[in-house]
C-alpha positions as CSV (number, residue, x, y, z in Angstrom):
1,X,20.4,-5.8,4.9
2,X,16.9,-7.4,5.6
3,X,15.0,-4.1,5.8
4,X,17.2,-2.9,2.3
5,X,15.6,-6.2,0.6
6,X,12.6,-5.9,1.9
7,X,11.9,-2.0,0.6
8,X,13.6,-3.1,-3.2
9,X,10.8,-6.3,-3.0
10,X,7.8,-3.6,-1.9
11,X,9.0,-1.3,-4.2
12,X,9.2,-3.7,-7.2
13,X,5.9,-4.9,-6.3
14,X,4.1,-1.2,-6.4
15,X,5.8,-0.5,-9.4
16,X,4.4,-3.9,-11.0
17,X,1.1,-2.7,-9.1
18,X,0.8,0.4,-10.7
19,X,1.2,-0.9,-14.6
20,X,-1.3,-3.2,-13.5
21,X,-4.3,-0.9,-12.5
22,X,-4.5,2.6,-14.9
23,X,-6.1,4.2,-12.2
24,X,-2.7,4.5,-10.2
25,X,0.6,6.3,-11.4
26,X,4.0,5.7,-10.2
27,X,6.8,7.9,-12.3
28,X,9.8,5.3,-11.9
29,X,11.3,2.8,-9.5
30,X,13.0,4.8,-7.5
31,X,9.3,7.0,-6.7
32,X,8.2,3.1,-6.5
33,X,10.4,2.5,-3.2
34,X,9.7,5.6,-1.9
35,X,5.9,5.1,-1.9
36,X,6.6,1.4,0.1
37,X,9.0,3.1,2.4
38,X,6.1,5.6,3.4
39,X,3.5,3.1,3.3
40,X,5.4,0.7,5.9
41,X,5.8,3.9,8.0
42,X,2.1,5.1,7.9
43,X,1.3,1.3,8.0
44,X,3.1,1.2,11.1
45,X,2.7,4.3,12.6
46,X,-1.3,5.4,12.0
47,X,-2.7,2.1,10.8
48,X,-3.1,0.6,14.5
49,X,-4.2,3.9,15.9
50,X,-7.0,3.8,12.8
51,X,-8.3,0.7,13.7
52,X,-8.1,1.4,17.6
53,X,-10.5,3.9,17.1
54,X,-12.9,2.3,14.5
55,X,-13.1,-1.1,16.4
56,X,-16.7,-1.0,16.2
57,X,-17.0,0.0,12.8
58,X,-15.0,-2.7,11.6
59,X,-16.6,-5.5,14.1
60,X,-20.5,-4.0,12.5
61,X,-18.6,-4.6,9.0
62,X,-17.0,-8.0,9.9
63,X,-13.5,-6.7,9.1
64,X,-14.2,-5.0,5.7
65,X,-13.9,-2.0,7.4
66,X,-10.1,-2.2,7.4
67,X,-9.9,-2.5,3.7
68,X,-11.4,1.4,3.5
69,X,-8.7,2.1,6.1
70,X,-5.9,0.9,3.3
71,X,-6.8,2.7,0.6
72,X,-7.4,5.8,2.8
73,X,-3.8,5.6,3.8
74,X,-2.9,5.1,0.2
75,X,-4.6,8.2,-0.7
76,X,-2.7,9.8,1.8
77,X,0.7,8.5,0.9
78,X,-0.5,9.7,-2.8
79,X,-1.1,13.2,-1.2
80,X,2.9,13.1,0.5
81,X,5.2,11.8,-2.0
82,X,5.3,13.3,-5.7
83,X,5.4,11.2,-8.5
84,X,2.6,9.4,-6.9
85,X,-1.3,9.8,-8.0
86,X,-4.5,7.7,-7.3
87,X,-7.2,8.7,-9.4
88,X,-10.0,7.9,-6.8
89,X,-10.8,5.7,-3.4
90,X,-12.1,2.6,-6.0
91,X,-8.0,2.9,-7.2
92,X,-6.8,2.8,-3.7
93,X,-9.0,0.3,-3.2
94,X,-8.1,-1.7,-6.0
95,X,-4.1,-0.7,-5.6
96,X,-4.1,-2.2,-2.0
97,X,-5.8,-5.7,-3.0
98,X,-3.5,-6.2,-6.0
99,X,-0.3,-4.4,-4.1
100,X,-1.1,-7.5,-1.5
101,X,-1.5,-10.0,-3.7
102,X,1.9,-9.2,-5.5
103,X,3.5,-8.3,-2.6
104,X,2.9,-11.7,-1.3
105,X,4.0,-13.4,-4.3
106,X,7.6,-11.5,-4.4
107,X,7.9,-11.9,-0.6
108,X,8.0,-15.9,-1.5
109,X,10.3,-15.7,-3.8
110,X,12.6,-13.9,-2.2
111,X,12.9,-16.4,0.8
112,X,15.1,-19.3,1.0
């Protein structure tokens, strides 16, 4: 049931996300849980792996490194699921930074 809550709160906040930047298209809510659902896999999956093997890339950039990561795996999650577009890398960008920032704010609420 946790997992269920947590994908409707991920995929409420990329769908407020993406009426928030124009750069970034989501076609409806149900596209919206989708994209989180693949973005907590890729997250999980290829994230790690992606930092493994930029470690000194990142430690040169002081950690800002990782924020290129994000939006690269949003542009990929844009390329796999349909319904789903990013304009450019800035729109990742952007999209990941506000897509944390709301995603933080509905995870609070939704605690007890």
């Amino acid at each position: 049931m946790e997992i269920l809550m947590r994908a409707l709160v991920n995929g409420l906040a990329v769908w407020i996300t993406s009426y928030v930047l124009p750069g970034v298209n989501v076609d409806g809510f149900l596209t919206a849980i989708i994209v989180a659902v693949i973005l907590g896999i890729v997250n999980a999956v290829l994230k790690p792996l992606l930092i493994l093997l930029t470690i000194p890339i990142t430690v040169l950039s002081l950690g800002l490194f990782i924020f290129v990561i994000n939006a690269l795996l949003i542009l990929l999650v844009a390329k796999i699921v349909p319904g789903f577009t990013v304009e450019s890398f800035w729109w990742a960008l952007g999209f990941s930074l506000v897509l944390s920032i709301v995603n933080s704010f509905l995870q609070s609420l939704s605690q007890p």
